[in-house]
DOVEXKE-331381 format. One record per residue (C-alpha): x, y negated, z. Coordinates in steps of 0.001 Angstrom, whole numbers, plus 500000, padded with zeros to 6 digits. Each point is the difference from the previous one (the first is absolute). Layout:
<recs>
XYZ;...
</recs>
This chain:
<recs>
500000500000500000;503078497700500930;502788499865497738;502817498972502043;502706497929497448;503832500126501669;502800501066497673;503796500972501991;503200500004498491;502358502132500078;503185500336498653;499796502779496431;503100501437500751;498702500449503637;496550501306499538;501856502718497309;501521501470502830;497264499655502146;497696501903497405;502788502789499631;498128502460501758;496383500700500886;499994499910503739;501833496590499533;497094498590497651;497577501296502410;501783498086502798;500209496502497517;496118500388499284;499303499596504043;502573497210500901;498777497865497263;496551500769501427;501086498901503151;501592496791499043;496898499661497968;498065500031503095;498154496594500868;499124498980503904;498072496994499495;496169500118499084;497685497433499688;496735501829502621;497764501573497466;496072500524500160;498350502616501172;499099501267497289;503039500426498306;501480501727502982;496785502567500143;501224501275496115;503664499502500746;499674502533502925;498995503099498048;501877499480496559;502907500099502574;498838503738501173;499326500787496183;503460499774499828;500808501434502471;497885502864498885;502416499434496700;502929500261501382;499908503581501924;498276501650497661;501197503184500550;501405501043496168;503597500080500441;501189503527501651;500860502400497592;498134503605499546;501115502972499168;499859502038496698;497194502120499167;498612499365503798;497386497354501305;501477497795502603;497586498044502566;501006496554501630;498206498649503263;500480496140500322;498935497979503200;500775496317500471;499258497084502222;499660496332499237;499531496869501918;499269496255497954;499841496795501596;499137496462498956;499715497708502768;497722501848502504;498281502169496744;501053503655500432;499333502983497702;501623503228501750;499415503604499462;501425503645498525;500535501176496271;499568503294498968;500694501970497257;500712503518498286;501874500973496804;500324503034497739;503186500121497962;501122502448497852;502886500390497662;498966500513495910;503647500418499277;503951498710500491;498884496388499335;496135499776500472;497858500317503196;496244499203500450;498243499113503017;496535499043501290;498968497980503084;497397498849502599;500434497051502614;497655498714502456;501162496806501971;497706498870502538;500555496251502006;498774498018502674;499082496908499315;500458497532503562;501310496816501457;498356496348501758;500826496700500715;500978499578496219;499938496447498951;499972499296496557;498234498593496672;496997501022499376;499168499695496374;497759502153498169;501031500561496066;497378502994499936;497013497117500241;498632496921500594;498999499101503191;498013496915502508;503282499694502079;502558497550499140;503000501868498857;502355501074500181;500657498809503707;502377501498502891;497961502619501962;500404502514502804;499690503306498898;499441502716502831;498576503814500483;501306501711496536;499078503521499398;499584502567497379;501582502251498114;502216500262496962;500186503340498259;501701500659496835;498916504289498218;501436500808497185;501855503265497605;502443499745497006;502202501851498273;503722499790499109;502447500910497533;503871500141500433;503305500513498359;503215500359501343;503267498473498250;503948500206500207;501581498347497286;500722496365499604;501463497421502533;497456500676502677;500551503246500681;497590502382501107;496407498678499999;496423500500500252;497548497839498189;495863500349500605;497194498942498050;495866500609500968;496831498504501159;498223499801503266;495908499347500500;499685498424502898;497309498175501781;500319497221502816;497039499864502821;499719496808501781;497494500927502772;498191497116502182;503392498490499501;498493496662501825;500675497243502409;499178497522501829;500446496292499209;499538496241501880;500805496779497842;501805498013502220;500254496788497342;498700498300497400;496330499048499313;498601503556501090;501903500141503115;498388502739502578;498715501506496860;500410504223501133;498680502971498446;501780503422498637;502180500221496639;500090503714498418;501986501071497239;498533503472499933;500224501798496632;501319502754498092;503348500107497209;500058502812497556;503430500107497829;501348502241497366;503777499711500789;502856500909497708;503344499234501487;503877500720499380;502763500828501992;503846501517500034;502196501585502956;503282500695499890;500344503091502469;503664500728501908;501434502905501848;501935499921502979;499707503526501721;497163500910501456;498969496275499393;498382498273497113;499719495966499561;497375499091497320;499547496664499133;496997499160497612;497994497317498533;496737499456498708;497742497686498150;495762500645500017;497069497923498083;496771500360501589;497736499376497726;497502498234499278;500539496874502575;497176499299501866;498207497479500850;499650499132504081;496581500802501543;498819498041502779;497272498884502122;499562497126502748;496937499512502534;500263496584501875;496939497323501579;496693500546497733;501937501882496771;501137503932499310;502221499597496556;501660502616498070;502068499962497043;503332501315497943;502503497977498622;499647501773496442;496444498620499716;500638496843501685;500424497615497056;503549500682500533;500749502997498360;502634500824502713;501352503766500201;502264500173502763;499589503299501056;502378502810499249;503760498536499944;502464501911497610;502732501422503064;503945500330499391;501358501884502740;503148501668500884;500841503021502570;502824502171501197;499346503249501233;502405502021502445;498692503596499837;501553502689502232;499930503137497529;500142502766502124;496292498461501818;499019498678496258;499293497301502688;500137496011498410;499823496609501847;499995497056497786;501869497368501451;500531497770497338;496017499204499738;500349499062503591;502613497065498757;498575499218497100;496316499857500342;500757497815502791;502341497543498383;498069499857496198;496345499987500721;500273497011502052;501186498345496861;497661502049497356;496652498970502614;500982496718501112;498384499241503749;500920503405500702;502296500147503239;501216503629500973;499342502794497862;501350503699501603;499214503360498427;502209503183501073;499334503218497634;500895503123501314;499839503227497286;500414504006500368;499898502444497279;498410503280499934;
</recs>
């Protein structure tokens, strides 16, 4: 949704070096992440933070989607996934687990296959938010958008969805051994009674309260990319990856508002301002440290980088944490 415009330079002869092996261009894709990092935002509405929230767990979802670990031939291999995030903005929090299960097999040397299922489910919570409150969805009596107080959020977030994906393994060329992935997920994002409560405290309709609900449902048919370059080190093996998804289509941002004398609902699509915000393509990156003997896998790079790129992807976002934990059967 936010293209973020900062260019670095670095020396060619440098950055040649740098690039010389694949671990080493993993590593240059998260510092330049980091120093690409802003801490400054101007306080956003409401609103915008309520879709912000869960296109951050989309890609979350993205990110540890559990299509990396290799099978073996002529055999079906299974992969159980379980996850837990936490995203903040201001006193807005979205927490909860991820789930997931994989079937993998290998077609031959080069080519694997695998299907999946997730189910993420997150708690949607926080008070004493203050805020814009600005409503793009509709039209409303109360003069806005004004600073409010925002208190007693619930609901529920829950992202269901399968894919499949295909594989193939490389070794020649300067990057060594290396996996790249292709498929498509259907998923489908639940907002439930994902509501709270709001006071104007200025303007022309201060004391103005009432609840503001973005309750609705997402379906996307995502294809998405991605390429690992697996290492062995004993019983240990370091797998860095990266991975770009399109949900599609956008959407546009249901909402509805009750306040003194009016009940108003509306979606930003049909709003007379044909605005699809809904659905944000997701580059993320990840580095797996799997112990092979347990076919047991923690992904600690998502840890780093989900927390140091989404903040800059979903601006008003303030802490993003997801851990992924993997084990293959």
């Amino acid at each position: 949704m936010h293209n973020i415009h900062q260019h670095h330079y670095v020396r060619q002869g440098a950055l040649a070096r740098l690039l010389y092996k694949p671990a080493y261009l993993f590593m240059a894709i998260i510092f330049l992440s980091i120093i690409s990092a802003r801490t400054a935002y101007a306080l956003e509405s409401f609103e915008f933070i309520a879709e912000h929230v869960p296109e951050v767990a989309m890609d979350n979802r993205f990110a540890t989607l559990p299509i990396w670990s290799d099978a073996t031939m002529d055999t079906w291999g299974v992969i159980a996934q379980g996850a837990a995030a936490r995203i903040r903005s201001g006193a807005v929090v979205l927490e909860g687990a991820m789930f997931s299960v994989a079937a993998l097999r290998e077609l031959d040397t080069r080519w694997s296959i695998s299907t999946f299922a997730f189910w993420d489910e997150m708690e949607f919570s926080g008070t004493g938010d203050q805020r814009p409150l600005a409503t793009v969805f509709a039209t409303t009596p109360l003069a806005l958008p004004a600073k409010a107080l925002f208190s007693n959020m619930r609901g529920t977030y829950q992202n269901v969805g399968a894919g499949l994906a295909l594989k193939r393994k490389e070794n020649e060329g300067w990057m060594g051994e290396r996996q790249w992935a292709m498929g498509v997920l259907l998923q489908r994002v639940t907002l439930h009674r994902y509501q709270a409560d709001y006071l104007v405290l200025d303007g022309a309709t201060a004391g103005a309260a009432g609840v503001v609900d973005y309750s609705g449902t997402y379906t996307h048919l995502t294809p998405f990319v991605g390429l690992a370059w697996p290492r062995d080190w004993g019983a240990w093996q370091v797998l860095p990856h990266t991975q770009f998804a399109l949900p599609n289509p956008r959407r546009g941002i249901q909402g509805r508002i009750t306040g003194p004398g009016f009940d108003i609902t509306g979606n930003t699509e049909t709003a007379g301002r044909e605005s699809k915000h809904f659905g944000d393509a997701s580059l993320t990156f990840g580095l797996d440290v799997i112990y092979q003997p347990w076919d047991l896998g923690v992904d600690i790079g998502t840890v780093i980088t989900q927390a140091l790129i989404e903040p800059v992807i979903h601006k008003g976002i303030n802490e993003n944490w997801v851990i992924s934990v993997y084990k293959k059967f």
